[in-house]
N, C-alpha and C positions, 0 to 999 in steps of 0.2 A: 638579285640577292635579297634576301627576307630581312627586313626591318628587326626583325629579331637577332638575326645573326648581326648585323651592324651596331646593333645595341649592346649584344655581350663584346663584342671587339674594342668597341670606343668607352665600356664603364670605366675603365680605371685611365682614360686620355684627361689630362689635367688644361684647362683654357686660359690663357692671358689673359688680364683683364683688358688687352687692345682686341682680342678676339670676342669676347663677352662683350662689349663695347659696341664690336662692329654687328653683329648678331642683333642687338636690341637696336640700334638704328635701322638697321634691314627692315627689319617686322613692323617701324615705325610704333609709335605710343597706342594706337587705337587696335593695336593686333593680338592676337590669341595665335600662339602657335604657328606663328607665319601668316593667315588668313584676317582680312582685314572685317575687326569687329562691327565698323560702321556701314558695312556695304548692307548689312540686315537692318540698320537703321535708314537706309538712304531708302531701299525698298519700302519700308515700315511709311515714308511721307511721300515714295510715288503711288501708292496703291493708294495711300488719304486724298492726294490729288485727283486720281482717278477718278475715286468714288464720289467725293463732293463735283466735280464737272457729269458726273453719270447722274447725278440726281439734279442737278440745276436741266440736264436734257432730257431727265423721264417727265420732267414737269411741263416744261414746253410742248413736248409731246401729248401729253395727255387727251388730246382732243382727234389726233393719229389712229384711227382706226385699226391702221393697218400696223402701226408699234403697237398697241393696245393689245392687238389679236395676237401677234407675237409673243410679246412679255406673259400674256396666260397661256397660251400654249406651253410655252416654256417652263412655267409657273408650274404646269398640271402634269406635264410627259416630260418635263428635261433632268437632265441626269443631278443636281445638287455640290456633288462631289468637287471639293476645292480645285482649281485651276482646269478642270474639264468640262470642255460645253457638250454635250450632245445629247439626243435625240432618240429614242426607239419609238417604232411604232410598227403595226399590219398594215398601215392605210397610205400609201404613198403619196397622197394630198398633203396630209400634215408635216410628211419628210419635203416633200418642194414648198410647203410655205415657212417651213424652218430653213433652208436652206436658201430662199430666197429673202425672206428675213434679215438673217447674219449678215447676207452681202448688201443689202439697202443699209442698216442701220450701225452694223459691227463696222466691217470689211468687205470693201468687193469685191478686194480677189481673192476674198478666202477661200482656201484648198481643206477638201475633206476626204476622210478616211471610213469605209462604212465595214460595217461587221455582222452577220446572220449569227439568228437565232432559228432552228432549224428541228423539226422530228425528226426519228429515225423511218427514212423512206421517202425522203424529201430531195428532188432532184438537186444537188447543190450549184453545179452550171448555171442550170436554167434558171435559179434562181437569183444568181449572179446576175446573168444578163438581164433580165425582170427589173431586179434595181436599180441597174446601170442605168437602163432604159426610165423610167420612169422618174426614177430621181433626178434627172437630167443629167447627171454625173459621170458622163460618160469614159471619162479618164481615171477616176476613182478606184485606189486600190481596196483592198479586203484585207482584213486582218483574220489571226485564224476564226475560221467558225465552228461554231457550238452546237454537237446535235444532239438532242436530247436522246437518250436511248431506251428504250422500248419497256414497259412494265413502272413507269414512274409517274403513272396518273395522265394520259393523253386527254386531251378536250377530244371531243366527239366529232367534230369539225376542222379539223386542222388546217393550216393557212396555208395554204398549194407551194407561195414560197416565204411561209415564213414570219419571221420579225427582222425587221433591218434597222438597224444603228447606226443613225451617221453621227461623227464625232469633227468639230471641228480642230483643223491641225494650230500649235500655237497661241493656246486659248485663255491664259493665266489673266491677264488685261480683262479679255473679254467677260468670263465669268467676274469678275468683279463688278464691273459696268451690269452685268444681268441680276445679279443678284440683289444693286443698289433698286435698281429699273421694277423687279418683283415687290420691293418693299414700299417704292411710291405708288405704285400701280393697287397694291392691295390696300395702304391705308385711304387713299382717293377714295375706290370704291366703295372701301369698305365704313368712308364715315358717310359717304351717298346712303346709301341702306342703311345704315341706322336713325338717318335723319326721315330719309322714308316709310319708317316703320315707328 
């Protein structure tokens, strides 16, 4: 039944103040509308958590080649977009060292989900297995893929299969950890070079 019809039936229902009563204990004092107001605050000091332990580790790290090479990659080709980690590239090198990455340093059993970017005339199978295969991702589903269609400006070389997108599943933690990781990694370097120079 629609909340709207519930609402015209119950306007003129008149509440006992034991029923008014029992209703504002229900929701407890920190609630809005049944939903508890401080679960946005509990979130608000684990993600502070988060971040202050991501940055005592980008620092420790700093000397990690192999997090370094990661954090700028990331830095340079990863998607930005709050709670989503992933990845696009043609080069399936930098898809396995993002993907091998996330599980050294994130999560090691993290599960990804990859996605094509695609011309009109591009086998989309083969490109499938292309990925599969190369990314080492061999279980890895597809979300829908993207063909660009025909007359909208083509490169003159086009990628046999493609752009592929791996996204990591579950990532809300993780992009925050990344995002801290990009901003000790760039002032590092970046006060290195200016002392440099």
């Amino acid at each position: 039944m629609a909340k709207g019809t519930l609402s015209n039936w119950s306007q003129e229902v008149e509440l006992t103040a034991e029923q008014k009563a029992a209703i504002v204990e229900r929701a407890g004092p920190g609630s809005r509308r049944g939903v508890p107001v401080d679960t946005q605050w509990r979130r608000q000091a684990e993600i502070k958590a988060i971040r202050a332990e991501a940055r005592e580790f980008a620092v420790s790290h700093l000397d990690d080649a192999h997090f370094v090479a990661g954090v700028v990659l990331y830095w340079g080709e990863g998607a930005k977009t709050r709670n989503y980690m992933d990845l696009s590239n043609g080069d399936p090198g930098a898809l396995r060292c993002f993907v091998n990455w996330v599980r050294t340093y994130l999560d090691a059993q993290a599960e990804f989900v990859l996605a094509l970017h695609l011309h009109d005339g591009n086998d989309e199978d083969a490109a499938k297995q292309y990925w599969r295969r190369e990314t080492g991702l061999a279980d890895a589903s597809f979300t829908k893929t993207f063909i660009k269609p025909t007359g909208t400006g083509h490169r003159k070389n086009q990628l046999e299969y493609g752009v592929c997108r791996v996204r990591t599943r579950n990532a809300s933690n993780h992009w925050h950890k990344v995002m801290v990781w990009i901003d000790v990694v760039a002032q590092h370097y970046g006060s290195l070079q200016s002392v440099a120079g």
